[in-house]
C-alpha atoms as a printed R data frame, in Angstrom:
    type eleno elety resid chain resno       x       y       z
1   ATOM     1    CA   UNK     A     1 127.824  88.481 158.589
2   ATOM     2    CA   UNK     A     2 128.939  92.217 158.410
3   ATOM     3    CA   UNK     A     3 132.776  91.183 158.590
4   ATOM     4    CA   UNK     A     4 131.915  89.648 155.511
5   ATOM     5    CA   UNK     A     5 131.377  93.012 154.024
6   ATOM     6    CA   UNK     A     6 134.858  94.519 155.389
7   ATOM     7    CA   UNK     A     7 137.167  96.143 153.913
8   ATOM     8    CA   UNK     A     8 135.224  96.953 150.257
9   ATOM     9    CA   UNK     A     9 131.772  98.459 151.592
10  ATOM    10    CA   UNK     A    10 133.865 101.365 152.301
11  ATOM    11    CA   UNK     A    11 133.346 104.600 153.412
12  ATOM    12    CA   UNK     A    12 130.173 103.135 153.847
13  ATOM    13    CA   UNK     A    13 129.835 100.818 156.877
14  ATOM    14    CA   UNK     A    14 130.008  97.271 156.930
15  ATOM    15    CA   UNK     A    15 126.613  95.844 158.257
16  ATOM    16    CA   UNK     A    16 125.057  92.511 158.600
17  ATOM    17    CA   UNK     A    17 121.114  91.549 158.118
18  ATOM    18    CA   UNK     A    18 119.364  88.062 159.029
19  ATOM    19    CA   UNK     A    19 115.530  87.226 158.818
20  ATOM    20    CA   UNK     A    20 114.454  84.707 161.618
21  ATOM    21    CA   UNK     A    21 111.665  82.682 161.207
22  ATOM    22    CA   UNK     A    22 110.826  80.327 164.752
23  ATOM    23    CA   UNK     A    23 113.820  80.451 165.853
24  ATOM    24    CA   UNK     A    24 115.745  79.365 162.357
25  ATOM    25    CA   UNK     A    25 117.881  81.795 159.859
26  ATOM    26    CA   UNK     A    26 115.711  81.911 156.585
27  ATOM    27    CA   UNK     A    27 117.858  84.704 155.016
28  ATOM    28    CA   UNK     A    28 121.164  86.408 155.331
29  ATOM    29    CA   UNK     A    29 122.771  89.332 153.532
30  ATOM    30    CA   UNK     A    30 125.724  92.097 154.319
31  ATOM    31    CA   UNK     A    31 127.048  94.775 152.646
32  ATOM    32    CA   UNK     A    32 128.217  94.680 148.980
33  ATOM    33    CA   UNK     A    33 131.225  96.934 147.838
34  ATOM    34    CA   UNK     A    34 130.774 100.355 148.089
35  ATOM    35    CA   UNK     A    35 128.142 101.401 145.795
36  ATOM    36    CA   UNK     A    36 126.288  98.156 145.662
37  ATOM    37    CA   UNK     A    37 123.403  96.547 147.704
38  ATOM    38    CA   UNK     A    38 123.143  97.078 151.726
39  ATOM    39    CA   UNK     A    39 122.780  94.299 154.018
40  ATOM    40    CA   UNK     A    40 118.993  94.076 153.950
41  ATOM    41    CA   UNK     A    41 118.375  94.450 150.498
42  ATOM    42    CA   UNK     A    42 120.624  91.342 150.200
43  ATOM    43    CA   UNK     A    43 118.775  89.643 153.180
44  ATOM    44    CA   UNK     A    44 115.665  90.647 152.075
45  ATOM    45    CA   UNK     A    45 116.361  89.823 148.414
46  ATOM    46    CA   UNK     A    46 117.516  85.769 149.372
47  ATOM    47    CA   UNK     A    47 114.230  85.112 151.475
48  ATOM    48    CA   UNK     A    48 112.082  86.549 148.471
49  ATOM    49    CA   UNK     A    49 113.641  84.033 146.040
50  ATOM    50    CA   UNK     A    50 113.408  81.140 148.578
51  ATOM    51    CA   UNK     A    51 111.052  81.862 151.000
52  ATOM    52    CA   UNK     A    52 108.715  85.078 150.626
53  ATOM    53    CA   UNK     A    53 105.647  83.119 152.301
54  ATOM    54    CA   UNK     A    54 107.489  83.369 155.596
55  ATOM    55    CA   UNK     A    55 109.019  87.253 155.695
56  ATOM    56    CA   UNK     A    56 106.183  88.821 157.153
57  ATOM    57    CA   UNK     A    57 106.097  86.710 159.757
58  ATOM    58    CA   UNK     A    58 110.238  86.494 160.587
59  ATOM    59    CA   UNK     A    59 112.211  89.292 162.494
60  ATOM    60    CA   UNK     A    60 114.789  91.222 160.963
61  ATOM    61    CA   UNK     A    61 117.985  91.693 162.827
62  ATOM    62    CA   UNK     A    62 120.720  93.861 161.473
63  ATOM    63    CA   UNK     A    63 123.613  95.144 162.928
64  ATOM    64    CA   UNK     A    64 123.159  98.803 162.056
65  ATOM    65    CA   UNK     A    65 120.356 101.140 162.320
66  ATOM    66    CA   UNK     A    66 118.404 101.066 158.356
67  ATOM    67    CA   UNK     A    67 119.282 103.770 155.926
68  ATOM    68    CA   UNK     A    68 116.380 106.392 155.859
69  ATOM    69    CA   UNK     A    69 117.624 108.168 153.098
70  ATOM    70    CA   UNK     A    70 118.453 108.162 149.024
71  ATOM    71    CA   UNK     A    71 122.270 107.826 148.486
72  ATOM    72    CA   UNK     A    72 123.590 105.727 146.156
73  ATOM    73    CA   UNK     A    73 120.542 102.864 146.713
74  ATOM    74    CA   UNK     A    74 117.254 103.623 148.101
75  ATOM    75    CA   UNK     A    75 116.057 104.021 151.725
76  ATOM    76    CA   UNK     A    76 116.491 100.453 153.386
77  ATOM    77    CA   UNK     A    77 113.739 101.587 155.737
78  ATOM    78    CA   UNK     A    78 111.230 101.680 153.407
79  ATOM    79    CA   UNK     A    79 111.948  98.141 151.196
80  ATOM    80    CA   UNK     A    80 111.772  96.838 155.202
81  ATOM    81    CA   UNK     A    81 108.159  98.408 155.683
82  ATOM    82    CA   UNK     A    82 107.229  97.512 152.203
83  ATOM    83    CA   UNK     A    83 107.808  93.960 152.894
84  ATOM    84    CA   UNK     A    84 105.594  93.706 155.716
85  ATOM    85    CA   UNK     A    85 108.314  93.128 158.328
86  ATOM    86    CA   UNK     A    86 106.490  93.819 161.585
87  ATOM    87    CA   UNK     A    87 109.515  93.509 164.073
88  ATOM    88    CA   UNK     A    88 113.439  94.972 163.853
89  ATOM    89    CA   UNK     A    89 116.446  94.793 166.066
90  ATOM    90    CA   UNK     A    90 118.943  97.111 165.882
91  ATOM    91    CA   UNK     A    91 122.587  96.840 166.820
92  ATOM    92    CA   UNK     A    92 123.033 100.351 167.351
93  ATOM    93    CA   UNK     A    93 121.633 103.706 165.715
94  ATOM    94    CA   UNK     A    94 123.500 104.977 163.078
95  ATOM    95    CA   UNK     A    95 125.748 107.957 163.557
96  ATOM    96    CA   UNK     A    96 125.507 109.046 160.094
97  ATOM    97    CA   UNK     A    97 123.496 112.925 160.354
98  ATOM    98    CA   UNK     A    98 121.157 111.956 157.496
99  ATOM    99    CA   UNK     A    99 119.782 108.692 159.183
100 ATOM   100    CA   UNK     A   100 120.505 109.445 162.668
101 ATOM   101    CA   UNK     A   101 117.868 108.455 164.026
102 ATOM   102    CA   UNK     A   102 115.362 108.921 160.958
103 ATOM   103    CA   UNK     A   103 115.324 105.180 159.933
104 ATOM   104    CA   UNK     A   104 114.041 103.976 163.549
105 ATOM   105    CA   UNK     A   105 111.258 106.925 163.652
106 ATOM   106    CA   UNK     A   106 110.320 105.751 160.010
107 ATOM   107    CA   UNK     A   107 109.787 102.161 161.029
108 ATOM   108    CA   UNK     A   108 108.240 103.263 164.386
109 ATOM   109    CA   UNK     A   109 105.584 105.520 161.986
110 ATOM   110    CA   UNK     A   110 104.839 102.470 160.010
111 ATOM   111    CA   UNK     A   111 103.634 100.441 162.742
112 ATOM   112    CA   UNK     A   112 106.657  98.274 163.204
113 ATOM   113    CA   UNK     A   113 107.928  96.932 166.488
114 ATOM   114    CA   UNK     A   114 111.431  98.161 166.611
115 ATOM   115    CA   UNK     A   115 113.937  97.202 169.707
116 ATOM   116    CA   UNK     A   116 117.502  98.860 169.576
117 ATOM   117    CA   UNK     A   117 120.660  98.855 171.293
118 ATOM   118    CA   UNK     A   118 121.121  94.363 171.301
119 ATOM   119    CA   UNK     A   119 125.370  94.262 171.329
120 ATOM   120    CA   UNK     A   120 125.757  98.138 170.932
121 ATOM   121    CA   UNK     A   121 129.048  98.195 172.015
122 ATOM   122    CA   UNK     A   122 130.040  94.522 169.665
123 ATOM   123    CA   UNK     A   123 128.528  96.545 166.798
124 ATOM   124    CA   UNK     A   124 130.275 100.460 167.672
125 ATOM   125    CA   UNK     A   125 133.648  97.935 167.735
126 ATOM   126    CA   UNK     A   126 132.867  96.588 164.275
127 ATOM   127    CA   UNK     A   127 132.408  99.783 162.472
128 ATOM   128    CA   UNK     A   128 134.984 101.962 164.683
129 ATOM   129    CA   UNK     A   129 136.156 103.655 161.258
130 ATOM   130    CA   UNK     A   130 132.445 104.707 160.634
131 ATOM   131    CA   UNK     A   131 131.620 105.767 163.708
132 ATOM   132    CA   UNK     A   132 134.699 108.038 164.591
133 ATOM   133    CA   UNK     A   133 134.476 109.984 161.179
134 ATOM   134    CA   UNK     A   134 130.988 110.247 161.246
135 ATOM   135    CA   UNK     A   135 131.314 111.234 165.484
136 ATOM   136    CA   UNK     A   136 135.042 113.187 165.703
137 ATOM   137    CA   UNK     A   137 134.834 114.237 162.013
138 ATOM   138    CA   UNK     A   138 137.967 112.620 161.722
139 ATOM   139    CA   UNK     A   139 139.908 109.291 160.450
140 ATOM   140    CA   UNK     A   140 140.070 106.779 162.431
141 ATOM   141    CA   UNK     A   141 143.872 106.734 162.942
142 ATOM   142    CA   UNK     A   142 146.053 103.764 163.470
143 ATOM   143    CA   UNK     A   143 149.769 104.264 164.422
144 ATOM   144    CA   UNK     A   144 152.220 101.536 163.085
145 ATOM   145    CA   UNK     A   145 156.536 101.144 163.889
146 ATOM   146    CA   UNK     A   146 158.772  98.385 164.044
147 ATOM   147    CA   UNK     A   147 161.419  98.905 166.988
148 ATOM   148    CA   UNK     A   148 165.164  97.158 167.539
149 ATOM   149    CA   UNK     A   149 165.504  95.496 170.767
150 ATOM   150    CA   UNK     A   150 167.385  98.317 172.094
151 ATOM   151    CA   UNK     A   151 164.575 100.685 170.858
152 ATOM   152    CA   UNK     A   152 165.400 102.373 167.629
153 ATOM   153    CA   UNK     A   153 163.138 102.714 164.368
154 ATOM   154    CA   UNK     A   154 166.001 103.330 161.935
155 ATOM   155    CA   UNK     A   155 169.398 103.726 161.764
156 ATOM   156    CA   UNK     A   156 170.866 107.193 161.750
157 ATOM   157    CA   UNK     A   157 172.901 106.784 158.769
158 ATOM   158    CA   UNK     A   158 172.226 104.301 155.673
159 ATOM   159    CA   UNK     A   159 174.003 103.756 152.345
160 ATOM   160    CA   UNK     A   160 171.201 102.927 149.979
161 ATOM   161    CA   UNK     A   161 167.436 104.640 149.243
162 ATOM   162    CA   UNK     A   162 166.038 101.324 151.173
163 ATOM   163    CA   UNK     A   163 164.056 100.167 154.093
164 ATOM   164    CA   UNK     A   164 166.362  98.692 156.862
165 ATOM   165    CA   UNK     A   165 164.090  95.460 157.949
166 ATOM   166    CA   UNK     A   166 163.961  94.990 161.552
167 ATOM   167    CA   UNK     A   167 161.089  92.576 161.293
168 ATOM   168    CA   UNK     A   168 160.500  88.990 159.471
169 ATOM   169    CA   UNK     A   169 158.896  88.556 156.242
170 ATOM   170    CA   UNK     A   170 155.553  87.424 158.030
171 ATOM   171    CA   UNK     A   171 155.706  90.747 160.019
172 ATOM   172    CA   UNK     A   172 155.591  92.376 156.864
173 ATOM   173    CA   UNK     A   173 152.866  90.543 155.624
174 ATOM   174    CA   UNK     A   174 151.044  91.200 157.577
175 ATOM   175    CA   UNK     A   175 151.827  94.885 157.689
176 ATOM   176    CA   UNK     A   176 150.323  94.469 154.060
177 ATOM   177    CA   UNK     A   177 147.131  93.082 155.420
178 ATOM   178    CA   UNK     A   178 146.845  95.662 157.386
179 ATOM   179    CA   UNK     A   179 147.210  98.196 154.724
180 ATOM   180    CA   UNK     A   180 144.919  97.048 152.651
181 ATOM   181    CA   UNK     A   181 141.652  96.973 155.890
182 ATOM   182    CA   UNK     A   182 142.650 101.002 155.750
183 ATOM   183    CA   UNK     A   183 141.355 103.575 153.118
184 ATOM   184    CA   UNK     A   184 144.751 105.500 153.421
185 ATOM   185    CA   UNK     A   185 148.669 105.092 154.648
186 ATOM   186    CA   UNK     A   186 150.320 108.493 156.037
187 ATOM   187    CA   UNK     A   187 154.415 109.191 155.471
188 ATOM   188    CA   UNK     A   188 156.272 112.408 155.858
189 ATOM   189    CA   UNK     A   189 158.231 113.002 153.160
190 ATOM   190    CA   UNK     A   190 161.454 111.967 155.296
191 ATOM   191    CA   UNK     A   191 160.121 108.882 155.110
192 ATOM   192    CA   UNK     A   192 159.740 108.921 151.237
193 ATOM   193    CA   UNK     A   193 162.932 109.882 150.760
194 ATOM   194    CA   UNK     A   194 165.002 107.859 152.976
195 ATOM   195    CA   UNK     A   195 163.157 104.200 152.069
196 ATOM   196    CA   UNK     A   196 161.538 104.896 148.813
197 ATOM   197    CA   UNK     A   197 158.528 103.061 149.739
198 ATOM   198    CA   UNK     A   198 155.699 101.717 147.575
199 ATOM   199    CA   UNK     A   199 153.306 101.885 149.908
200 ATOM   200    CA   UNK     A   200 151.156  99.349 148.805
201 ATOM   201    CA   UNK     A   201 150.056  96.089 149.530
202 ATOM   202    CA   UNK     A   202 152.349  93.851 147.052
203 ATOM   203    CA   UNK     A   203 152.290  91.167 149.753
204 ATOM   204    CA   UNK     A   204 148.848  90.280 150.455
205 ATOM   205    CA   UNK     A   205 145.669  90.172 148.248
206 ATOM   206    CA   UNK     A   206 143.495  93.559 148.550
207 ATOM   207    CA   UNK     A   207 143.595  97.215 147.440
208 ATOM   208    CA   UNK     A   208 146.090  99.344 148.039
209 ATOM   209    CA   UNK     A   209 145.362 102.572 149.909
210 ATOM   210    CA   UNK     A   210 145.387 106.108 149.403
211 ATOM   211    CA   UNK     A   211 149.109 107.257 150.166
212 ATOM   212    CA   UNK     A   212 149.025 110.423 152.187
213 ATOM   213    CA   UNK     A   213 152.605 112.257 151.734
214 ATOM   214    CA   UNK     A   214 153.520 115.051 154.390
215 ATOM   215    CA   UNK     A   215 155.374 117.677 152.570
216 ATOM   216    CA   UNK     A   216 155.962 121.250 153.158
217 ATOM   217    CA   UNK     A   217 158.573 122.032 150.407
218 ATOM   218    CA   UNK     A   218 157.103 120.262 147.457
219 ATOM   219    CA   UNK     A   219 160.088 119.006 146.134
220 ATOM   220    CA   UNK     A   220 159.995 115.264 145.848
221 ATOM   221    CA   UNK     A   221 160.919 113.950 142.542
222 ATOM   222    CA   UNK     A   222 157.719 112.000 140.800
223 ATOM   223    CA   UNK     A   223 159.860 109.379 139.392
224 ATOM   224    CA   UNK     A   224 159.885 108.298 143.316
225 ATOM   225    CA   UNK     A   225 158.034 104.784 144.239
226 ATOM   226    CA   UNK     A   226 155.050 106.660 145.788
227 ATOM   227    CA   UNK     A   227 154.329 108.638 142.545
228 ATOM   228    CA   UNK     A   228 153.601 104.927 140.494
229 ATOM   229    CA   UNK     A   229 150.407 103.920 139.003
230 ATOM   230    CA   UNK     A   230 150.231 101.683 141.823
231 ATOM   231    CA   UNK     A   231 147.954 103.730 144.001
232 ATOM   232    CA   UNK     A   232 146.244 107.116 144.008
233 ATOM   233    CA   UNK     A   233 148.764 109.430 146.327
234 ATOM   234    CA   UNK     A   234 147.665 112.647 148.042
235 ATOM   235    CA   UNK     A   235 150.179 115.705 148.846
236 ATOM   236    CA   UNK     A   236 149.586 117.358 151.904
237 ATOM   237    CA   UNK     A   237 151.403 120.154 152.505
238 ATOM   238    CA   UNK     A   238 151.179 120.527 156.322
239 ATOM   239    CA   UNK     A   239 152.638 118.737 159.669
240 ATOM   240    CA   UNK     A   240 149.895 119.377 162.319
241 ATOM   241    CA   UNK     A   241 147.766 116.407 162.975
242 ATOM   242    CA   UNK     A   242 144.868 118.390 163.552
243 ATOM   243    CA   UNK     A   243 144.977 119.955 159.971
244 ATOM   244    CA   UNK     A   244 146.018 116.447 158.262
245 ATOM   245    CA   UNK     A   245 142.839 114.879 160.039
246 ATOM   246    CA   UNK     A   246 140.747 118.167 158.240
247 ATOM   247    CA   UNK     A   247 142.108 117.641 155.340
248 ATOM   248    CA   UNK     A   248 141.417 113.827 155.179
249 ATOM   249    CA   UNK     A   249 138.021 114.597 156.600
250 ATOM   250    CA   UNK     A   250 136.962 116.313 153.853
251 ATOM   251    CA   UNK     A   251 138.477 114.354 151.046
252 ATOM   252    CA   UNK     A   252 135.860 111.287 152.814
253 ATOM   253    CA   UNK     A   253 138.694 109.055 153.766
254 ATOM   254    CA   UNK     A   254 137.741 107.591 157.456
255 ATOM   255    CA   UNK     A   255 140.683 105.338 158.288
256 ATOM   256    CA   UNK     A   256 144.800 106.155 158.200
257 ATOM   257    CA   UNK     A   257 147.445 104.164 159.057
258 ATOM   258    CA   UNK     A   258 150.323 106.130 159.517
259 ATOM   259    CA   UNK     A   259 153.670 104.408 158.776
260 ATOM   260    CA   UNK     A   260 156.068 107.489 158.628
261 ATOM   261    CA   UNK     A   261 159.351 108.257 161.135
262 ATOM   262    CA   UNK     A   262 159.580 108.830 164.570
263 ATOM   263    CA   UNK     A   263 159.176 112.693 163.971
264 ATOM   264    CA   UNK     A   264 155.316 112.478 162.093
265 ATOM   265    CA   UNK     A   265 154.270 109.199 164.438
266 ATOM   266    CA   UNK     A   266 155.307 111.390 167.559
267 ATOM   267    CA   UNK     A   267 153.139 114.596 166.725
268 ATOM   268    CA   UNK     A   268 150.349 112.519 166.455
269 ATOM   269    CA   UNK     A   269 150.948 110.946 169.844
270 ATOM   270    CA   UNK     A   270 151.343 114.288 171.336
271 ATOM   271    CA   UNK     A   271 148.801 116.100 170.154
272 ATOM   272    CA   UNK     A   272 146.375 113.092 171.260
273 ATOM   273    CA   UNK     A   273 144.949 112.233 167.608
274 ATOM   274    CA   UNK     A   274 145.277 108.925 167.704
275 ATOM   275    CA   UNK     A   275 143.377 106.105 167.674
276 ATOM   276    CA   UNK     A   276 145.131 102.272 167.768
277 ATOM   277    CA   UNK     A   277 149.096 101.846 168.053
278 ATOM   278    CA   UNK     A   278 150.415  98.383 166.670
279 ATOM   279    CA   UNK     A   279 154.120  98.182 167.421
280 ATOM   280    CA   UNK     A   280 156.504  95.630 166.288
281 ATOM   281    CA   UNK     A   281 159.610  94.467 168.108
282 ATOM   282    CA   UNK     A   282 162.260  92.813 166.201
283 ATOM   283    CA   UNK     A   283 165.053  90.399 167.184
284 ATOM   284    CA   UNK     A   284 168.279  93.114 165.766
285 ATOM   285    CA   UNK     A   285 170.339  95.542 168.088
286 ATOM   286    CA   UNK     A   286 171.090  98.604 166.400
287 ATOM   287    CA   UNK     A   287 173.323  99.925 168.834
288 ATOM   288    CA   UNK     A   288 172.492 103.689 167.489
289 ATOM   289    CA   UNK     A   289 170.130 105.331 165.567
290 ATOM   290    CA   UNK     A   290 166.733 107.406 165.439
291 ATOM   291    CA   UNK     A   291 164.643 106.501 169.342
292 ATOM   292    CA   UNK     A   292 161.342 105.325 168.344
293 ATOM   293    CA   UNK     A   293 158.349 106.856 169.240
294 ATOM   294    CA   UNK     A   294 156.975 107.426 172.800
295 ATOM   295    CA   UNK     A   295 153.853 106.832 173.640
296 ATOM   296    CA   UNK     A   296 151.957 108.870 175.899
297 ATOM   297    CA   UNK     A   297 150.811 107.632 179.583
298 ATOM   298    CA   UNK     A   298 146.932 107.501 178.135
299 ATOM   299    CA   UNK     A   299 146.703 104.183 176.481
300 ATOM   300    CA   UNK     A   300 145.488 100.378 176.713
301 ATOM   301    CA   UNK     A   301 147.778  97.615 175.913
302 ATOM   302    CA   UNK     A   302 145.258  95.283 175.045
303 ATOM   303    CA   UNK     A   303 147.158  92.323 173.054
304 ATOM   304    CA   UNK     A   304 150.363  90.825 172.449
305 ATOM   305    CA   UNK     A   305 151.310  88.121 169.943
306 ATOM   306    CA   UNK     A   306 154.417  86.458 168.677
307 ATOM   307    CA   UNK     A   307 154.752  86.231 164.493
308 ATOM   308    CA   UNK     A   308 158.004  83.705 164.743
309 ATOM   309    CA   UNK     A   309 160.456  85.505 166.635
310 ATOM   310    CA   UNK     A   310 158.980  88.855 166.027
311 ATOM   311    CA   UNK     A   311 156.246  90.349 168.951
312 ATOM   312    CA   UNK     A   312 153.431  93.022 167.914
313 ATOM   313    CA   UNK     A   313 151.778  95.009 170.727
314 ATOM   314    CA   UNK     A   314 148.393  96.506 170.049
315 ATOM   315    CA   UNK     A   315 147.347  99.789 171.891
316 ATOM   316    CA   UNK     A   316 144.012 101.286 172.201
317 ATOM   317    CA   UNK     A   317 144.050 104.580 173.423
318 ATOM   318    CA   UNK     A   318 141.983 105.214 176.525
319 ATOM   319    CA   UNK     A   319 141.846 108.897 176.824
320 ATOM   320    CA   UNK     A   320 139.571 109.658 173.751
């Protein structure tokens, strides 16, 4: 149920509610967009339309620890108590410093039975973006290249302001999809000015995300592709990761992808700020060009897949 609620309930997390009644789902709800209904005021709203005679008897599970606080809807914990819900299961508690903790201790108070930590680690794994901003006060950072067989990112010299494709149509596609699970895309301004990218996600249906531009000598010419009406597109005017992650930190943006060149992909690996890596491997020799990234020995290949003739490796990194 809290998939359901991915990407749009963002930067809040996506979470999933169910009321259980002998054994048998009366009521199900998840997160609306950002700014809308949580997952158990939707829950809770269904089995009051259909079946209120039977709440105070059901359990409520939900995937994430209740809200205990006013934000942009009320406290979750208290419509819960209010609607004589005597027993709660709780994914995990919520990382979040204004429920923390609070929501469980509120329901506790009111005399409900609460038991917590059921798939903790399912539920962490759903909401990784939420969790690592909330926990490392940073984006959750995802590292994305396409490689040559003979392991080069780009070619060293190019006639046109263009990408040079060494992956398929699908593999871009799904590069798209991608983009638009993330709240922002990260490019030095190398990048920007070699490919002209867009930056969006033309190819698949979703929002496009903030575009983060690396640039230290603010000279890039607005009638450039990232500059459109497209997307909303952030300057940053430094190239250590640590600062970037600051930066996005306080502007509230909890996931990047970062799609720039070998140089801005690499500093991230280095300095250990990343982390996912999801690298493509096309079918074309370049023969010469710029090496693509390295990554460091701390990592977790965890899945490889074919798209036609095209293979994607996902890495988790293992050392954070």
């Amino acid at each position: 149920m809290a998939k359901n609620g991915f990407p749009e309930a963002m930067p809040n997390p996506s979470v999933g509610a169910l009321l259980v009644y002998n054994n048998r789902i009366i009521a199900e709800g998840f997160t609306s967009a950002y700014g809308g209904a949580h997952a158990e005021v939707n829950c809770i709203a269904f089995a009051k339309a259909n079946t209120p005679e039977l709440i105070t008897e059901s359990t409520l599970y939900v995937t994430l620890e209740p809200c205990s606080h006013f934000g942009k809807t009320p406290p979750c914990a208290n419509l819960i108590i209010d609607s004589g819900i005597k027993r709660v299961v709780i994914g995990t508690i919520d990382p979040f410093a204004k429920v923390a903790g609070n929501g469980i201790k509120k329901l506790i108070e009111a005399g409900v039975d609460v038991t917590v930590g059921v798939l903790e680690k399912e539920c962490h794994e759903l909401n990784k973006r939420f969790f690592t901003f909330h926990k490392k006060k940073r984006p959750y950072i995802i590292l994305k290249w396409a490689a040559s067989q003979d392991g080069f990112i780009a070619p060293k010299q190019r006639e046109k302001q263009k990408p040079v494709w060494i992956t398929n149509p699908y593999s871009r596609q799904l590069v798209h999809k991608w983009r638009s699970e993330e709240q922002s895309i990260l490019v030095g301004a190398n990048t920007v000015l070699a490919d002209n990218p867009s930056l969006t996600t033309r190819d698949w249906e979703g929002a496009s995300p903030h575009r983060i531009v690396l640039d230290t000598q603010g000279n890039l010419s607005k009638d450039l592709a990232v500059f459109n009406e497209e997307a909303k597109t952030m300057i940053i005017d430094s190239l250590h990761p640590s600062t970037i992650c600051d930066t996005l930190y306080t502007e509230n943006i909890q996931s990047v992808i970062i799609e720039g060149g070998t140089k801005t992909l690499q500093s991230f690996i280095d300095a250990n700020l990343w982390d996912e890596a999801r690298v493509f491997t096309g079918t074309i020799n370049l023969k010469e060009g710029i090496d693509a990234p390295k990554l460091s020995k701390h990592f977790l290949k965890t899945e490889r897949i074919g798209i036609q003739e095209d293979m994607v490796t996902y890495y988790k990194n293992s050392s954070i």
